[in-house]
C-alpha positions as CSV (number, residue, x, y, z in Angstrom):
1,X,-25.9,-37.9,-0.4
2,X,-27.0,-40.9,1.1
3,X,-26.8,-44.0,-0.6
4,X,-25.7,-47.9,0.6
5,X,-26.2,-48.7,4.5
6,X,-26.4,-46.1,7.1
7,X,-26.1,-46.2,11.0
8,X,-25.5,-49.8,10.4
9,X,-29.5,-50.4,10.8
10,X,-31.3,-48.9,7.5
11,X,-30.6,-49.1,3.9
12,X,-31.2,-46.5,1.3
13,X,-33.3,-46.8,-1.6
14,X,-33.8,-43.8,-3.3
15,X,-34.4,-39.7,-2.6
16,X,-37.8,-38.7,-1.9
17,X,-37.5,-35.0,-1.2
18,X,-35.3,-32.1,-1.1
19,X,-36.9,-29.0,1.0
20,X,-35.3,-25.7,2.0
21,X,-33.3,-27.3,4.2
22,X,-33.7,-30.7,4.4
23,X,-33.8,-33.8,2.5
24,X,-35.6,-37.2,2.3
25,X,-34.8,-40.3,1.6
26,X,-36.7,-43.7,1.4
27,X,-35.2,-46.5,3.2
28,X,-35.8,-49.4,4.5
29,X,-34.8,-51.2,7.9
30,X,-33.2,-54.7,9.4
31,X,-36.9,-55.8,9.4
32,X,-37.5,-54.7,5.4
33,X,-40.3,-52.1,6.9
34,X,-39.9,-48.4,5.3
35,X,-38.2,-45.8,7.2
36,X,-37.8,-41.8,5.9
37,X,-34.4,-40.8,6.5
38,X,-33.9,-36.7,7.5
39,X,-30.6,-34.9,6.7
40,X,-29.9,-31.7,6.5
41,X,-29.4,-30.9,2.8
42,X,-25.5,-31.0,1.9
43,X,-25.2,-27.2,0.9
44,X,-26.1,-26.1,4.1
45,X,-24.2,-28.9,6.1
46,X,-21.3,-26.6,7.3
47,X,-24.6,-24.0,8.8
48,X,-24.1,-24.2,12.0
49,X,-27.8,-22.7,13.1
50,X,-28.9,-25.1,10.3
51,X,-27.6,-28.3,12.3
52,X,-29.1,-26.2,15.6
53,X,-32.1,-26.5,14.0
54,X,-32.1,-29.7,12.8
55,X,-30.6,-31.2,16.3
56,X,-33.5,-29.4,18.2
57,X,-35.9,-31.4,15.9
58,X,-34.5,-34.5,16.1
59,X,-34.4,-34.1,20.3
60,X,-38.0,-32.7,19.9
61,X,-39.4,-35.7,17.5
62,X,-37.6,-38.6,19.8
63,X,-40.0,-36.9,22.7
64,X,-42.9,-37.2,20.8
65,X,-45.2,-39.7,21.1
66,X,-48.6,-39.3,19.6
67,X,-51.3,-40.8,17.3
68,X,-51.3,-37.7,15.4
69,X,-47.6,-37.0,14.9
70,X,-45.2,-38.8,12.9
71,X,-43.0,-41.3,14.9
72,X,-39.4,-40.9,15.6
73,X,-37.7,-44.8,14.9
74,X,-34.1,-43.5,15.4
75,X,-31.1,-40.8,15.1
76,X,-27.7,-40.7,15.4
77,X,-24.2,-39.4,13.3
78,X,-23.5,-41.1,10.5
79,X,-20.3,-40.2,8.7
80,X,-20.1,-36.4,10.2
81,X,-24.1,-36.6,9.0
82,X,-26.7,-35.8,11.5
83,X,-29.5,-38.5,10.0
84,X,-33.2,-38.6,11.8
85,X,-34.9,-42.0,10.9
86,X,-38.8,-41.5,11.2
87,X,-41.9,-43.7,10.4
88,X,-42.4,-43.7,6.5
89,X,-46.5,-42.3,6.6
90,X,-48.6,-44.0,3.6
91,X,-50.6,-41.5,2.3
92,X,-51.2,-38.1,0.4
93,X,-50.3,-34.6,2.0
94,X,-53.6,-32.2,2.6
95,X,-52.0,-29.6,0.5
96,X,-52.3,-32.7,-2.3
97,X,-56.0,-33.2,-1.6
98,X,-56.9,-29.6,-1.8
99,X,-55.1,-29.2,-5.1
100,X,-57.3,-31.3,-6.4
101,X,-60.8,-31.0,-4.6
102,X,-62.1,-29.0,-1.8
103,X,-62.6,-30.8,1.5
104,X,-66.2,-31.8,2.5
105,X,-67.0,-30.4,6.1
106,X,-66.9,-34.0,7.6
107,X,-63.5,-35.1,6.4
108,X,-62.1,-31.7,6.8
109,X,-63.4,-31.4,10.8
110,X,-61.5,-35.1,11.2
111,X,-58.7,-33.5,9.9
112,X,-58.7,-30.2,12.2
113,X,-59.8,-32.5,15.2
114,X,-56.5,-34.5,14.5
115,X,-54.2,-31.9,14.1
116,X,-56.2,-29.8,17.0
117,X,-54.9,-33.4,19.4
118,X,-51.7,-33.3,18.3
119,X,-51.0,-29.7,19.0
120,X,-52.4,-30.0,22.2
121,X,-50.3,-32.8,22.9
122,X,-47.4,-31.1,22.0
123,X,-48.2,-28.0,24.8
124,X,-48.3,-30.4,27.3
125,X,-44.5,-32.3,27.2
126,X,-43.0,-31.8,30.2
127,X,-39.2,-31.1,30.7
128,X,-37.3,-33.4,33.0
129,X,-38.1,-31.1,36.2
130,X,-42.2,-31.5,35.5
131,X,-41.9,-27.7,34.0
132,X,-43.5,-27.1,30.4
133,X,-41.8,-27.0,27.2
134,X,-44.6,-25.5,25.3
135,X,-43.5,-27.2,22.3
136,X,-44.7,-25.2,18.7
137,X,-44.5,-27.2,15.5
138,X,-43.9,-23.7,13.8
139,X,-45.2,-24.9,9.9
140,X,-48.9,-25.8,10.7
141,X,-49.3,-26.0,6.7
142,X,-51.2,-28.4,4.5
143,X,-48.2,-29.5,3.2
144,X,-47.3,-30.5,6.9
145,X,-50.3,-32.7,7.4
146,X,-50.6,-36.3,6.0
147,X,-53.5,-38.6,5.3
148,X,-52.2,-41.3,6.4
149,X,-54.1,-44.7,4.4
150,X,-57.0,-45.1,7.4
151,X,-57.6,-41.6,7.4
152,X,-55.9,-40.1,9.9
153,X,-54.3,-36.8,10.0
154,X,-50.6,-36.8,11.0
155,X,-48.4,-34.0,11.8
156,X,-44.8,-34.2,10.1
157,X,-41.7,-31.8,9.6
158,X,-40.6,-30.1,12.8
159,X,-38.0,-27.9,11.2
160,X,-39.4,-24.8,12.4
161,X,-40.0,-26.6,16.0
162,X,-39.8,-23.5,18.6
163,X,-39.8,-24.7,22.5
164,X,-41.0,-22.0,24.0
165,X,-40.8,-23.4,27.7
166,X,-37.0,-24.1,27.4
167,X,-34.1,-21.6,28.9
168,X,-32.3,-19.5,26.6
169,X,-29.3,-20.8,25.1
170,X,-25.9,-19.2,26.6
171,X,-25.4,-17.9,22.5
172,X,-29.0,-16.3,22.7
């Protein structure tokens, strides 16, 4: 667990999620401005395609630069702990919103126009030689997309990332 200062830059406050293999944790910077923390969830920190996984999202969010994307602020090792620091998005999920209404056809075309930019974004990094990565997110899911506070769609969680453009591994 993460508690106290970590990678002498942020400062935990308090857990904000635990998912199937992750969890969250609000923090806050040098600055005071909120950060999420990333770690892969203790139980599973001895995995090793876990901390694949979650290695290949942290390289794939630090490339990732995009309105429609959550950004990367940092990463690095912190006690034997791979920790991903990303922006800390204000706003409700789109699987939130649907729980509780359906989605006029306006809001919910801003919200597939977004998502639609960010994706297309994504199939268009390059890799150091100019070739393709043909990044997939791999959990397009409403629980996957925030509303940020302007209302903005923003694409988070790339635990499932897949880069399709990149060799195989020598263990593949």
């Amino acid at each position: 667990m993460l508690f106290g200062d970590v990678l002498e830059r942020f400062h935990v406050r308090r857990p904000l999620a635990r998912g199937g293999m992750g969890e969250l944790w609000l923090a806050d910077d040098d600055e005071r401005h909120d950060v999420v923390l990333k770690t892969v969830r203790a139980d599973l920190a001895d995995d090793v395609e876990v901390r694949r996984c979650f290695r290949l999202e942290i390289a794939v969010t630090a490339r990732l630069q995009h309105a429609h994307i959550v950004h990367h602020i940092a990463h690095g090792c912190w006690f034997g702990i791979d920790v991903l620091a990303l922006e800390h998005i204000r706003g409700v999920s789109l699987a939130e919103v649907l729980s509780c209404t359906a989605l006029p056809l306006g809001p919910a075309l801003c919200v597939a126009e977004d998502v639609a930019r960010a994706l297309a974004y994504m199939h268009t990094i390059k890799d150091d030689r100019g070739e393709p990565l043909d990044i997939v997110h791999g959990d397009i899911s409403p629980q996957n997309i925030l509303i940020d506070d302007d209302g903005q769609a923003r694409l988070i969680d790339f635990g499932g990332v897949i880069i399709r453009g990149a060799p195989a591994s020598p263990d593949s």
